[in-house]
Residue frames as a rotation matrix with the C-alpha (Angstrom) as fourth column:
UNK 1
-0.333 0.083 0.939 16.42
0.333 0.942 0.035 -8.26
-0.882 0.324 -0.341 29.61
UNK 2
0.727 0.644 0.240 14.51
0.422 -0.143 -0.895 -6.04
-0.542 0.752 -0.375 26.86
UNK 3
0.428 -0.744 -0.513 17.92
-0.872 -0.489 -0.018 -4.16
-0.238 0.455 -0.858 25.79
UNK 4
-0.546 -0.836 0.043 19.49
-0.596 0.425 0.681 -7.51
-0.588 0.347 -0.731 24.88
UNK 5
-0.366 0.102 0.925 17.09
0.678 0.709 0.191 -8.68
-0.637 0.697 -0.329 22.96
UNK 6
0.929 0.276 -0.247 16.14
0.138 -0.876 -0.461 -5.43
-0.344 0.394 -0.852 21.18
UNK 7
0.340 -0.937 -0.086 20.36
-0.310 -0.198 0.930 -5.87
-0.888 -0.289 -0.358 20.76
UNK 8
-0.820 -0.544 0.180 20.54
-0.205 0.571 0.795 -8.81
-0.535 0.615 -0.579 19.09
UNK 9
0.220 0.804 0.552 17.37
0.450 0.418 -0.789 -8.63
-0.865 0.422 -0.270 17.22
UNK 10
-0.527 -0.781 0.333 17.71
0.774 -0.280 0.568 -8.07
-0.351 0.558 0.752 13.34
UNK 11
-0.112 0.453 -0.884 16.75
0.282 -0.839 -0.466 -5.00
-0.953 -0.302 -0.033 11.89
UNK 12
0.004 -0.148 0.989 16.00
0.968 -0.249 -0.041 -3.76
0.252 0.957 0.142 8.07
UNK 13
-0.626 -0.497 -0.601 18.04
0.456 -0.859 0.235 -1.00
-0.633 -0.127 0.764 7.46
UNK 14
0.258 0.643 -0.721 16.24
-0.071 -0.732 -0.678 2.45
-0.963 0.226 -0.143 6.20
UNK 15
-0.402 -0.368 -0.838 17.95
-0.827 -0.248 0.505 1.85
-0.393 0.896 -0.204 2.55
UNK 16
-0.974 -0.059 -0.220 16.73
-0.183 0.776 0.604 -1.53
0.135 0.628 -0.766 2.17
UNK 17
-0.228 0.966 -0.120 13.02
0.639 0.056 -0.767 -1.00
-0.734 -0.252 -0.630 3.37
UNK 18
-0.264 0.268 -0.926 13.41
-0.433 -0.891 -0.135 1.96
-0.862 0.366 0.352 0.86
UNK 19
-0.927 -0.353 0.122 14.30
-0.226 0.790 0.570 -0.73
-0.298 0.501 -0.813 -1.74
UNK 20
-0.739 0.667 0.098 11.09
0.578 0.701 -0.418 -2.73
-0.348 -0.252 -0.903 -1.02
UNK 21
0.058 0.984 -0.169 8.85
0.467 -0.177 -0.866 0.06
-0.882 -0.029 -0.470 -1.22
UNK 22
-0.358 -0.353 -0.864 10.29
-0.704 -0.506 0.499 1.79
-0.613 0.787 -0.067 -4.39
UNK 23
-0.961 0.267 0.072 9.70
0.276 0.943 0.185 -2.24
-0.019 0.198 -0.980 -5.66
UNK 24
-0.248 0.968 -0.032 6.32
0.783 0.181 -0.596 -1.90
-0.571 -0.173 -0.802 -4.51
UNK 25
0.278 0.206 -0.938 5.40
-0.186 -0.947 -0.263 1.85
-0.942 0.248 -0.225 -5.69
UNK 26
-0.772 -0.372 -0.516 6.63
-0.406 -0.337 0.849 0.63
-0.490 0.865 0.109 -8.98
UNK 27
-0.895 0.445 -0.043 4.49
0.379 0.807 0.453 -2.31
0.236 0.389 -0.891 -9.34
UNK 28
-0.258 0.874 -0.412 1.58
0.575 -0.203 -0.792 -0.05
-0.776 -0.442 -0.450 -8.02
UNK 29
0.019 0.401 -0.916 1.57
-0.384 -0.843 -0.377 2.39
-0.923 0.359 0.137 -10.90
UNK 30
0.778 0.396 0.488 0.29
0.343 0.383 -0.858 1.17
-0.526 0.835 0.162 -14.51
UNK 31
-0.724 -0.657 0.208 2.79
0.512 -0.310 0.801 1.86
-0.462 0.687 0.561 -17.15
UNK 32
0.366 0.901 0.232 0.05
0.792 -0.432 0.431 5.19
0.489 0.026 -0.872 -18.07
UNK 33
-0.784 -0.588 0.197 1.62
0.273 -0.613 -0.742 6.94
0.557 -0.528 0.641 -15.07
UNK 34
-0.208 0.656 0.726 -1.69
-0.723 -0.603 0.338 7.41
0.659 -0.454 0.599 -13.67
UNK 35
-0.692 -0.012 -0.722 -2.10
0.369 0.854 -0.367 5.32
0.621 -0.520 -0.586 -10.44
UNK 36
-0.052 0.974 -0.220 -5.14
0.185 0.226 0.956 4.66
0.981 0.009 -0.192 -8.73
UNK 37
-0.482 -0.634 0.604 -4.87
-0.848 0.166 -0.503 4.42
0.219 -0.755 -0.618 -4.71
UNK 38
0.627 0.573 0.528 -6.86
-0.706 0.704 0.073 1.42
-0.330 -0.418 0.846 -5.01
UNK 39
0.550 -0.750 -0.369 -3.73
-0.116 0.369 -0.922 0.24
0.827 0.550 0.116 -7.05
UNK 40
-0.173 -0.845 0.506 -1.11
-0.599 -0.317 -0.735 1.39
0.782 -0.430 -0.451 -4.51
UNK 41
-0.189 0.215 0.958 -3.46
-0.952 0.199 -0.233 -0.62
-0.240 -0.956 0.167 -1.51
UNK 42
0.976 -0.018 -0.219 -3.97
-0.074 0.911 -0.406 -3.97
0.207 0.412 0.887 -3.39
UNK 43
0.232 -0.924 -0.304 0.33
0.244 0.358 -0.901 -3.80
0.942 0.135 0.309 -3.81
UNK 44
-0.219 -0.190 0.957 0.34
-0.939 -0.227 -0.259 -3.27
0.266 -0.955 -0.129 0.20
UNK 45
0.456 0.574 0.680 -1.54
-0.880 0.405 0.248 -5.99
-0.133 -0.712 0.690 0.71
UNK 46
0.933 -0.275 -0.232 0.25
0.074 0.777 -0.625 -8.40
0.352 0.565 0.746 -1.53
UNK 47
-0.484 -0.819 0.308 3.51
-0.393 -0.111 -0.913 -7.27
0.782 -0.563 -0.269 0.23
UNK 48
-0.282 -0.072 0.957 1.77
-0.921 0.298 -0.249 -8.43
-0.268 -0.952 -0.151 3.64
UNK 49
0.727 0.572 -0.380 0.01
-0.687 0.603 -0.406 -11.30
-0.003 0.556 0.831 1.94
UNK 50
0.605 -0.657 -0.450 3.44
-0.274 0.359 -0.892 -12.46
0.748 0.663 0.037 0.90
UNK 51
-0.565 -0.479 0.672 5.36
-0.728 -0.095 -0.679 -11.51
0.389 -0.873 -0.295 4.23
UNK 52
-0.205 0.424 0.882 2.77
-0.927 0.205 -0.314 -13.45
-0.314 -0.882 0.351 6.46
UNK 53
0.909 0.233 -0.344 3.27
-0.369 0.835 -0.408 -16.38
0.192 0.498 0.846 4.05
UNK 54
0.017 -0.993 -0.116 6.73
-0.450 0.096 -0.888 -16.28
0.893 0.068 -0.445 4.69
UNK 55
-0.649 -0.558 0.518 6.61
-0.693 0.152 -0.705 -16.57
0.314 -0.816 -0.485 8.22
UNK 56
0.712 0.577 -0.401 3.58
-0.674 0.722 -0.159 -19.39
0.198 0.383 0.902 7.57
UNK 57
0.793 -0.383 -0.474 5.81
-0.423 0.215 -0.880 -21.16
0.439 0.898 0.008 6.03
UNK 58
-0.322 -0.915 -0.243 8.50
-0.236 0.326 -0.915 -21.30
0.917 -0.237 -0.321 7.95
UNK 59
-0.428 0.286 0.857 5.96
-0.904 -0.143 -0.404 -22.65
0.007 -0.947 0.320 10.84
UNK 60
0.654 0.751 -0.087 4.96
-0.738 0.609 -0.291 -25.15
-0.166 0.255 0.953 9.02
UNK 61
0.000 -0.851 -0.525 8.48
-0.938 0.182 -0.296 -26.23
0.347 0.492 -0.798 7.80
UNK 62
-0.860 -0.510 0.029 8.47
-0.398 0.633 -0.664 -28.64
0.320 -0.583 -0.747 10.95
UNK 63
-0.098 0.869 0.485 5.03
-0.754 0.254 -0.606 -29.59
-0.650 -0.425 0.630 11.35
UNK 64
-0.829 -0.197 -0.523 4.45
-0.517 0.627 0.583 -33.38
0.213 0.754 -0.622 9.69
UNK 65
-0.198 0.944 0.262 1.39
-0.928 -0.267 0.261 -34.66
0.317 -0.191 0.929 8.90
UNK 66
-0.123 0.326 0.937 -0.57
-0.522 0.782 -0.341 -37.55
-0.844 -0.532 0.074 10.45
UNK 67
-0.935 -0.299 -0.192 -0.55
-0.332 0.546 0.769 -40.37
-0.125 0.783 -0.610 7.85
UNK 68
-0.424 0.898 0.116 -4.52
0.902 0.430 -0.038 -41.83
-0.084 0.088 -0.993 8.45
UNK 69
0.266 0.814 -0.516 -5.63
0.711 -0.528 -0.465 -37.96
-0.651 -0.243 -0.719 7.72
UNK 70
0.673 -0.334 -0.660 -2.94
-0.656 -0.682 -0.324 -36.42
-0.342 0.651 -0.677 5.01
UNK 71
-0.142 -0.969 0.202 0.33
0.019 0.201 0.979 -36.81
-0.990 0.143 -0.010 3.79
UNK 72
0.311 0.228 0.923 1.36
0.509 0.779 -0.365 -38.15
-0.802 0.583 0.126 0.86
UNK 73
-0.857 -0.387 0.341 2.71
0.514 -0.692 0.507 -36.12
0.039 0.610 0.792 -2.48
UNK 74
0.173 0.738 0.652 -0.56
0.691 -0.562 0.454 -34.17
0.701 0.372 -0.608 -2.74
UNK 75
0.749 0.434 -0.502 -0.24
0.657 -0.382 0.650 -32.82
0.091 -0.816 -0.571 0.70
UNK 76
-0.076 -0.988 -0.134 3.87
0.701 -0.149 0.697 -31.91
-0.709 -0.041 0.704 -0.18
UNK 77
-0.460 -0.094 0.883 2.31
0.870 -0.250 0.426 -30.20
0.181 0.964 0.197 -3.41
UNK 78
0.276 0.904 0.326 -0.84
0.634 -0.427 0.645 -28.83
0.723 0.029 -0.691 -2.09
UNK 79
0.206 0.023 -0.978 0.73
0.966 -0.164 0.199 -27.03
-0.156 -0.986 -0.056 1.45
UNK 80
-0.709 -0.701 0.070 2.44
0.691 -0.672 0.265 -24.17
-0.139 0.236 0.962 -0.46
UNK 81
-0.531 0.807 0.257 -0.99
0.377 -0.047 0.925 -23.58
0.759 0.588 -0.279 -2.01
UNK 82
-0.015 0.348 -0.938 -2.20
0.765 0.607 0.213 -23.35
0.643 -0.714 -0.275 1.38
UNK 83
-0.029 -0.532 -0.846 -0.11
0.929 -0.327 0.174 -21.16
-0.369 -0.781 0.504 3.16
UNK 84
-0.981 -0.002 0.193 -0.23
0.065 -0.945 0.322 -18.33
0.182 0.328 0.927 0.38
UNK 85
-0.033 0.994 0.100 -4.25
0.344 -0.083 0.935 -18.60
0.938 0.065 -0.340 1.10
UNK 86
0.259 -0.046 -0.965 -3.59
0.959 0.129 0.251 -18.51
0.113 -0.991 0.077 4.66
UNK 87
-0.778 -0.620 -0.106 -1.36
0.504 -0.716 0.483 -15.39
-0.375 0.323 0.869 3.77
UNK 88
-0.512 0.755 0.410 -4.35
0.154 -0.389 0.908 -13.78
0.845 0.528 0.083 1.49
UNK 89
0.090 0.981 0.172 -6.66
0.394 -0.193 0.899 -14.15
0.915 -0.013 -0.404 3.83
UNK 90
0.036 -0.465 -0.884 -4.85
0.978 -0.164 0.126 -12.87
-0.204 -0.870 0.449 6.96
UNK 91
-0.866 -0.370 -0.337 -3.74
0.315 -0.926 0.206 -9.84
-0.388 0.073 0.919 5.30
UNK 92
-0.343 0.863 0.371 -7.41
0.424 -0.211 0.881 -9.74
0.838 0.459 -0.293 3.58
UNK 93
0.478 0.871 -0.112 -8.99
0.520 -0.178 0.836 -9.66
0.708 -0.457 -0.538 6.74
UNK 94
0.964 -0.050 0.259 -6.39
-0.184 -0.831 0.524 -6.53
0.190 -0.553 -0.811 8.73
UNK 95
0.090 -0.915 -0.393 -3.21
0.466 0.388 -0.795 -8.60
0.880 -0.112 0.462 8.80
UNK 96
0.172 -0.698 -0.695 -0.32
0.980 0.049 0.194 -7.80
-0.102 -0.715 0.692 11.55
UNK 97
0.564 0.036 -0.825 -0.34
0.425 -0.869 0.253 -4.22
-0.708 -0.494 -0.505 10.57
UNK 98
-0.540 -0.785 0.304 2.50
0.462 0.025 0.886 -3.99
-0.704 0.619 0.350 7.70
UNK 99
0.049 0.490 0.870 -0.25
0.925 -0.351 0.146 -3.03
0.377 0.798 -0.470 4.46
UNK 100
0.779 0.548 -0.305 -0.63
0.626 -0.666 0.405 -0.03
0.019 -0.507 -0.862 6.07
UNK 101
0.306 -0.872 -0.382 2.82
0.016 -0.396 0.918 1.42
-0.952 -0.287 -0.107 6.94
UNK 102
-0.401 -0.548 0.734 3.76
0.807 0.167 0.566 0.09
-0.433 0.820 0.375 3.04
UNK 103
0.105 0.239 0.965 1.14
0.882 -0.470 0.021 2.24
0.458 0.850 -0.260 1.56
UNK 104
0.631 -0.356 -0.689 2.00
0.188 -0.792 0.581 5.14
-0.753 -0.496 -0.433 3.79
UNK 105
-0.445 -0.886 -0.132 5.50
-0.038 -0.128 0.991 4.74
-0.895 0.446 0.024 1.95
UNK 106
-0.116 0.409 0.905 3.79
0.958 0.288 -0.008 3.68
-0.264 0.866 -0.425 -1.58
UNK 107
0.131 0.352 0.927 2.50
0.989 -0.107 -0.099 7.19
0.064 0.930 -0.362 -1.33
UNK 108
0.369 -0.818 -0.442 5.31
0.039 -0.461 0.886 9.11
-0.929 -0.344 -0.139 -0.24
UNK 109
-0.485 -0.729 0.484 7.21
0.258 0.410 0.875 7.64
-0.836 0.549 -0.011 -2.73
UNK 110
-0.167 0.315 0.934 4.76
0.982 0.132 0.131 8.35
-0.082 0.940 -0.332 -5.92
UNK 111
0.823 0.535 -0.189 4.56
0.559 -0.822 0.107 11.99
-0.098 -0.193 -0.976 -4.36
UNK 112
0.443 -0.808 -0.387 8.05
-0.347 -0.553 0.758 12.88
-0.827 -0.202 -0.525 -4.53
UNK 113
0.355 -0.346 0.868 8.72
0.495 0.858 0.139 10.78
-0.793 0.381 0.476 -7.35
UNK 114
-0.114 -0.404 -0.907 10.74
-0.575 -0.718 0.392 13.23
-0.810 0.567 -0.150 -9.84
UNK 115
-0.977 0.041 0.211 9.92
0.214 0.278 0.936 11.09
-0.020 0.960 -0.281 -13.36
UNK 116
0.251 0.968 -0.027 6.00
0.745 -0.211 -0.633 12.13
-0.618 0.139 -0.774 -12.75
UNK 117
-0.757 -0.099 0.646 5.56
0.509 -0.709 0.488 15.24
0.410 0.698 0.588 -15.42
């Protein structure tokens, strides 16, 4: 039963995870060239931050509120608003594990980086 769903589960391929973190590892380093690692872990976290909004988000997609306790445009305006807090503060407080593994790569990627002088 674990080999068919380990089958058909999707995967991000090793070029497009490079992608991401190359993305990230740019936005970590100041236009200076000198980058901080308190730089490089903030742009981890905001990558999980973001991620664990996503999948928020799409939990919430189907969840409708109770009319005598929400709704209403504010609640249609205000949920997005929500969820990226939700997001923040998950990944604030250890997230799912992801910040970690990014800045691993973050600083790989600024170590090997051939435009450094």
């Amino acid at each position: 039963m674990t080999d068919s769903l380990t089958a058909t589960a999707p995967t991000l391929t090793n070029a497009a995870f490079e992608s991401v973190t190359q993305s990230l590892a740019n936005r970590a380093s100041p236009l200076d060239g000198a980058s901080t690692p308190s730089d490089a872990r903030k742009a981890a976290e905001s990558f999980e931050a973001f991620f664990i909004s996503q999948m928020l988000s799409d939990m919430f997609a189907g969840v409708e509120t109770d009319p005598l306790f929400g709704g209403g445009p504010g609640e249609t305006v205000f949920r997005s608003l929500m969820i990226d807090e939700y997001g923040k503060s998950l990944a604030g407080t250890g997230g799912v594990g992801i910040a970690e593994s990014v800045l691993a790569d973050l600083i790989r990627i600024q170590e090997t980086n051939p435009d450094d002088s």
